[in-house]
N, C-alpha and C positions, 0 to 999 in steps of 0.2 A: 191627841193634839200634838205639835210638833212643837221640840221645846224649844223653839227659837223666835215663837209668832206669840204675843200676847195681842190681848184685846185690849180695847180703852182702859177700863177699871183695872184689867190686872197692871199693865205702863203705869196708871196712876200709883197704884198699890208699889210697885216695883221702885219706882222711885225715891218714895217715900222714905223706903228704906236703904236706896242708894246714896240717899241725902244724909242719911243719921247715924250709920250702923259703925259700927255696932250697936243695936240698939233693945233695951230691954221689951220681950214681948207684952210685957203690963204696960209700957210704955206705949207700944206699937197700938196696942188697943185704943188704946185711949186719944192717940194720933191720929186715928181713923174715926174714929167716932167725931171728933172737931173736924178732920178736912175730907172725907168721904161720907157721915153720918150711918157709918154702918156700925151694928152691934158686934160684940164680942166674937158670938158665932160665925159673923161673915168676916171677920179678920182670921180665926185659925183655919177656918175654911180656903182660905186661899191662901194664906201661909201654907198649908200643909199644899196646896195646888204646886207653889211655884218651887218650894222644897223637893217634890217629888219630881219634880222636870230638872232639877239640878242649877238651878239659879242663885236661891239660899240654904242656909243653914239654921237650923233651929236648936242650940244645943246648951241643955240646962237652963233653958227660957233668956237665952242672946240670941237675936238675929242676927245673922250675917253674912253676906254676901261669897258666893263662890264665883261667881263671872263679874268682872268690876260692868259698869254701864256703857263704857267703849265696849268690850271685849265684842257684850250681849249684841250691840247694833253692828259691830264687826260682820259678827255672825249670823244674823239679820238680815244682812247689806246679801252675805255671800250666799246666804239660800235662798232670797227672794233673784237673788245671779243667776243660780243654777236652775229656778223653778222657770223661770222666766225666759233668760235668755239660752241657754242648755252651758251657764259658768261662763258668757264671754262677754268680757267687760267691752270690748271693741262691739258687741250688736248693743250694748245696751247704750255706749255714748253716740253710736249711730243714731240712735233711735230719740234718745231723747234729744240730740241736738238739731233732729228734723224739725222740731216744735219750738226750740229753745235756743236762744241766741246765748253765746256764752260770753261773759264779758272776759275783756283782754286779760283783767286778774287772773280769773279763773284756767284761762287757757297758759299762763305763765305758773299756777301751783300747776295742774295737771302736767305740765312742761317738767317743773320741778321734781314731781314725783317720780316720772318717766326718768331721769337722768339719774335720780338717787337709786333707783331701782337698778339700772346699768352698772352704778357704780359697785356698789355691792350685793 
């Protein structure tokens, strides 16, 4: 699995503890069990899932976060770039703006970002 694409439950799971962490895993469990209704088993189970792809940290029973949750959709943003459009941001706003009207806002951040990026 590519450590940058999570599924619904594990986003949900991920959050969780993007929301709280540092956060004790006896904690963690029992967080799950009230808002996922999963048992113990299926929380170290995917603890241990998102640990080994390098997302958290699990040490001496603290979870905690190695990618903050910008970082992780950063990087999210730029593989589904590179999977998709082969990394170029120009086919993918061609593309979705064939579909998609963008309002004046939006075309004044994009405007924005494009100029802060010139600047430095």
């Amino acid at each position: 699995m590519e450590p940058y694409k999570l599924g619904e439950m594990e986003l949900r799971f991920a959050d969780l503890i993007w929301e709280r962490e540092p956060v004790s895993s006896g904690k963690l469990v029992k967080l799950c069990e009230t808002e996922l209704s999963w048992k113990k088993s299926t929380t170290y189970t995917m603890l241990k899932r998102l640990c080994s792809r390098g997302i958290f940290e699990n040490q001496r029973g603290t979870v905690a976060a190695l990618i903050t949750r910008e970082d992780f959709l950063a990087m999210q943003g730029e593989q589904f770039l590179t999977e998709t459009f082969d990394g170029s941001l120009p086919r993918f706003l061609a593309a979705f703006t064939r579909r998609n009207k963008l309002s004046e806002k939006e075309i004044l951040e994009i405007q924005r970002l494009i100029d802060e990026y010139k600047e430095g």
